[in-house]
Structures are given as C-alpha cells and as structure tokens.
C-alpha positions in Angstrom: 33.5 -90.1 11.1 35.1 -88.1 13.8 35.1 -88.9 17.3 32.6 -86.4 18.0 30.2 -88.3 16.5 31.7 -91.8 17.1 30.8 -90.6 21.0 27.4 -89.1 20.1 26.7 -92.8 17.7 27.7 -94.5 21.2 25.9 -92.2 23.9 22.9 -92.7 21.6 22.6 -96.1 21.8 23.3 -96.6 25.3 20.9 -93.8 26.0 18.0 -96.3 23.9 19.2 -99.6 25.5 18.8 -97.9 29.1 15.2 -96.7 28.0 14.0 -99.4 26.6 15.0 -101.5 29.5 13.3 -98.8 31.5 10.1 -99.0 29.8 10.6 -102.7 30.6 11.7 -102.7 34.4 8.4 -100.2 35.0 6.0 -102.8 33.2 7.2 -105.3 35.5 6.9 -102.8 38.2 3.3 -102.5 37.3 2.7 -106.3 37.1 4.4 -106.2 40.8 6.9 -108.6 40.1 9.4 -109.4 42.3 12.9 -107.0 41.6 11.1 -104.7 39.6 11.9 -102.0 42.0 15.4 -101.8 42.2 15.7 -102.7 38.5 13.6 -99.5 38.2 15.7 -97.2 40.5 19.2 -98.4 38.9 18.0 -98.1 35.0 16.7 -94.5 36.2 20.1 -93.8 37.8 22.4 -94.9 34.9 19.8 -92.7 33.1 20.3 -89.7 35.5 24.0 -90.0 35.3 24.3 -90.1 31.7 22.3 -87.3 31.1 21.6 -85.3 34.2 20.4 -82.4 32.0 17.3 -84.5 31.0 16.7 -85.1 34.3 12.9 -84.4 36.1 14.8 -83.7 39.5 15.9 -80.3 40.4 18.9 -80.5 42.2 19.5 -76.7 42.5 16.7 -76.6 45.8 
C-alpha cells in the first residue's frame, strides 16, 4: 500500500470516529445534558478542519 492510501486508510477513520462521536455529542445535546454543547462545537470543529471542503459554512461572504 502506498502512502497515498495509508493517509486516505487513516483520514478515513478519523473522519468516522469524529462523526460518530458527533452523532453522539448532538443526542446528548438533545437530551440537554450538561457539556453537550461545547462537546458539539469542538467535534464540529475538528470536523471543519479536517475537511473544510465538506463544510456547510461559506466562508467566501
């Protein structure tokens, strides 16, 4: 495997951890637990950061 894909095989997984965690930090958000908020503005952060092209914000405004 090259390191292309090594990178890809990494950034992948990293990219489903962050979801999934995510997905979790919003359902917690929605039960109004205590943290939920901030654990949902960093996860969608790290997410922003390590893919800014997926991002929903335009930042050419």
């Amino acid at each position: 495997m090259d390191k292309d894909a090594e990178g890809l095989g990494a950034d992948f997984e990293l990219w489903q951890q962050l979801t999934d965690d995510y997905e979790a930090a919003l359902g917690a958000l929605a039960r109004g637990e205590p943290g939920a908020r901030e654990r949902v503005v960093r996860l969608s952060l790290a997410l922003q950061q390590l893919h800014p092209d997926l991002s929903p914000v335009d930042h050419d405004c």
